[in-house]
C-alpha positions in Angstrom: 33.1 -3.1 -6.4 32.1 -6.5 -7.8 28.5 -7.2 -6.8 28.2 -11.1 -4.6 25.2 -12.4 -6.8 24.2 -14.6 -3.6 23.0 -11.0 -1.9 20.7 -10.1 -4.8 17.2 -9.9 -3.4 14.2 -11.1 -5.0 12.5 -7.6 -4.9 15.3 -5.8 -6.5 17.1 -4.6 -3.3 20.7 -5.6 -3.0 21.6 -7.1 0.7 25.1 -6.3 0.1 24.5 -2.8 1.2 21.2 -2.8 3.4 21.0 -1.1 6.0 18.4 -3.6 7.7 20.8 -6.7 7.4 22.8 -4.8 10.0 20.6 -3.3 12.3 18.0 -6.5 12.7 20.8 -9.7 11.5 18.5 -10.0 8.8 20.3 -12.9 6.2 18.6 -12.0 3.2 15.1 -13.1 1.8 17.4 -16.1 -0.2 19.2 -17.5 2.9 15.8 -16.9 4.9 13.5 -18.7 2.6 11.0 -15.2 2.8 10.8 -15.6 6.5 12.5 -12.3 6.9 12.8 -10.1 10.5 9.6 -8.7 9.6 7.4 -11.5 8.8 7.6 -13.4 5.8 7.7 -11.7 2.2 5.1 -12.4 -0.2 7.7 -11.5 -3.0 10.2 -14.0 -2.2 7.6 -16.5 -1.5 6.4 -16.0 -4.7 9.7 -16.0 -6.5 10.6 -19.0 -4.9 7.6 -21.0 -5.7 8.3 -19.9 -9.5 12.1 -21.2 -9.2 13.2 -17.7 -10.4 16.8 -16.3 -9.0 14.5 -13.0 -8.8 11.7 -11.4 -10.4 13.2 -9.6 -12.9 13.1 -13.1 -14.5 9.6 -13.5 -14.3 7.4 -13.6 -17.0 4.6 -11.5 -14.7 7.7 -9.2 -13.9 5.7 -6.3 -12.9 3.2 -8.0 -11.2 0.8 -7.1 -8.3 2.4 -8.3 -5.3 6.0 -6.7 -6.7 3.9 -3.6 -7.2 2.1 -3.9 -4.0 5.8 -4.2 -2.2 7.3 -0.7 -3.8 4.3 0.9 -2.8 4.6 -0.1 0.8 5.1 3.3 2.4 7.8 1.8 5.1 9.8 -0.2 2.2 8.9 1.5 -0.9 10.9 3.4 -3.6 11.0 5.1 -6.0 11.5 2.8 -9.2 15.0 1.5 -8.1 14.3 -1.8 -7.4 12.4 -2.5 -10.6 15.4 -1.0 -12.5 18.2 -2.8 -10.8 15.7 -6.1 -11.3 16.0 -5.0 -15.1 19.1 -4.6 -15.4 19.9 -8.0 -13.2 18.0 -9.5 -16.3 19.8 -7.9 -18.8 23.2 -9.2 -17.2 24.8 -6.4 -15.5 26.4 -6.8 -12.3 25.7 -3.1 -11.1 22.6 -2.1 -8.7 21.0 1.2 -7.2 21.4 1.2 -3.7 17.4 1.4 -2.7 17.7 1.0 1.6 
């Protein structure tokens, strides 16, 4: 399945597949500007203000407020995020389905 690049979240979850976009009519933290269902999103406020297309392009990439978001025990993982954010970087069009 080809991966939409527009869907790619600045955290490292991919939108194309959450389950959250359905159940809340979430748009994504891109098409949202941060202001998610939740509240807004320190990570994509963060990402945004740096002009990156997500933070695996960061310099800082892993940083405290990405770290701060995997630990979160509602919306945390286990290492997916940052690997699909690396491998984002590195140019592959493949992610780890994290929600």
């Amino acid at each position: 399945m080809t991966m939409d690049r527009s869907q790619i979240a600045y955290c490292g979850s991919y939108c194309g597949d959450c389950t959250w976009k359905e159940k809340t009519g979430c748009k994504g933290c891109k098409a949202a500007q941060g202001n998610l269902f939740y509240g807004e999103c320190a990570v994509a406020k963060c990402a945004i203000t740096k002009g990156v297309e997500h933070c695996g392009l960061c310099p800082d990439v892993p940083c405290e407020t990405l770290q701060a978001a995997f630990d979160n025990p509602e919306h945390g993982d286990k290492g997916e995020r940052l690997a699909n954010l690396k491998g984002w970087a590195a140019g592959r069009d493949t992610h780890t389905k994290v929600f």
